[in-house]
N, C-alpha and C positions, 0 to 999 in steps of 0.2 A: 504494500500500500504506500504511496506515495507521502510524501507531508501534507499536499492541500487536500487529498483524500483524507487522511487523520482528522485534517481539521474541520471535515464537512462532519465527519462520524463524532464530531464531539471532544477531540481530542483539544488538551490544554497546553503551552508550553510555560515548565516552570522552574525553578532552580532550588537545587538541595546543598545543605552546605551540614558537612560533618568531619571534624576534627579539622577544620579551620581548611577541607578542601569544598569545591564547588564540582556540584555536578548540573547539566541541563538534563529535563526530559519530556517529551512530548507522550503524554497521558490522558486517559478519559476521567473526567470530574471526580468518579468513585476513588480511583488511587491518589487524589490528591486530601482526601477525607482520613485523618487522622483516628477516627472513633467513631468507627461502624456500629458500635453497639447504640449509641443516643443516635446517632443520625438515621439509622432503621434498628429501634430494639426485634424486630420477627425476622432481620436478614438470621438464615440457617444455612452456614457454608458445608454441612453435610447433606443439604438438600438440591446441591447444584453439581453436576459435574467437571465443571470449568473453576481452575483452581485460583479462587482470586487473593495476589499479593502474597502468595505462598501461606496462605491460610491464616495473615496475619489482620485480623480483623481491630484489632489497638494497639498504634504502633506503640509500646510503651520500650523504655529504656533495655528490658532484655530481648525486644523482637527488633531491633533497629535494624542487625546483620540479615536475621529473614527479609522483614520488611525489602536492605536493597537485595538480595537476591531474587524475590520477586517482581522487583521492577526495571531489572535488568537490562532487557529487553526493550525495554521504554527509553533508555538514553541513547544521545544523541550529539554529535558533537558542535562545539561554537560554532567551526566551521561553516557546518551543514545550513545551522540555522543563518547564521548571517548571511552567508552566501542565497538564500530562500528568500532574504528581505524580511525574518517574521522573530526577527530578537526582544519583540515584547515578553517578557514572562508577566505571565497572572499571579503565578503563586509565587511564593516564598516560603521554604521547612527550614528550620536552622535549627536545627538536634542541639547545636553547641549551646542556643541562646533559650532555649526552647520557645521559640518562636514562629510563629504562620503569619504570615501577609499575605490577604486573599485581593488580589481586585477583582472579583468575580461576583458579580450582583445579585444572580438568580441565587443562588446555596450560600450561605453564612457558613461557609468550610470552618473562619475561626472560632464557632462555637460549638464546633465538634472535637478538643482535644484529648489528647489522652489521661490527664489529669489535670489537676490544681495548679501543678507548677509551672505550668505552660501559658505563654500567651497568648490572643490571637487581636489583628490589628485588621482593619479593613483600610488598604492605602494601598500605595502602588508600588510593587517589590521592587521595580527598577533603581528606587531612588536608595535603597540598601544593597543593591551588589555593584560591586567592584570586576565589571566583565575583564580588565587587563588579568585580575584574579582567575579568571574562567579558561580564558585563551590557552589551548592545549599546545 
């Protein structure tokens, strides 16, 4: 599937930042949702075949490594996207700060975290990364 295909299916472009590295990726809404449980209490990932996020339904502090292994497959390099024209990210995860930056209007992603100690912020992620940071 192509990028501007992703991005008719729903797909988001966002940036994850863990132990002070960045990563891009282009994903659908659901994996940018930190806490499946409040944001759908009856999702039942034994009732689906398709294995979403490597079964990691809150990303909490011991599922972070599942968590990226699950979403693996969703990254995407600076490259790619700049050269595409579409280096807007929506989201922002920052595991280190424990921080969400959604500018995503339809879903309040930030008040789906995995706990208390977590923030979430409704603003624009661009204005917190550092893409020279990104650049592979």
């Amino acid at each position: 599937m192509t990028i501007e295909e992703k991005l008719e299916q729903g797909y988001f472009v966002g940036c994850i930042k863990y132990k002070d590295e960045y990563g891009l990726y282009l994903m659908p809404i659901a994996y940018w949702i930190l806490n499946m449980h409040t944001y759908d209490p009856d999702y039942d990932p034994s009732e689906d075949e398709f294995v979403f996020r490597n079964n990691v339904e809150v990303v909490s502090d011991d599922k972070i490594l599942d968590f990226f292994s699950g979403i693996e497959e969703y990254r995407i390099s600076y490259q790619i996207l700049r050269g595409s024209g579409l280096l807007h990210v929506i989201f922002l995860i920052d595991f280190d700060a424990k921080l969400v930056i959604s500018w995503f209007n339809d879903i309040e992603v930030e008040t789906y975290l995995p706990d208390k100690s977590w923030r979430g912020l409704f603003d624009d992620p661009n204005k917190y990364i550092s893409f020279k940071d990104i650049e592979e």
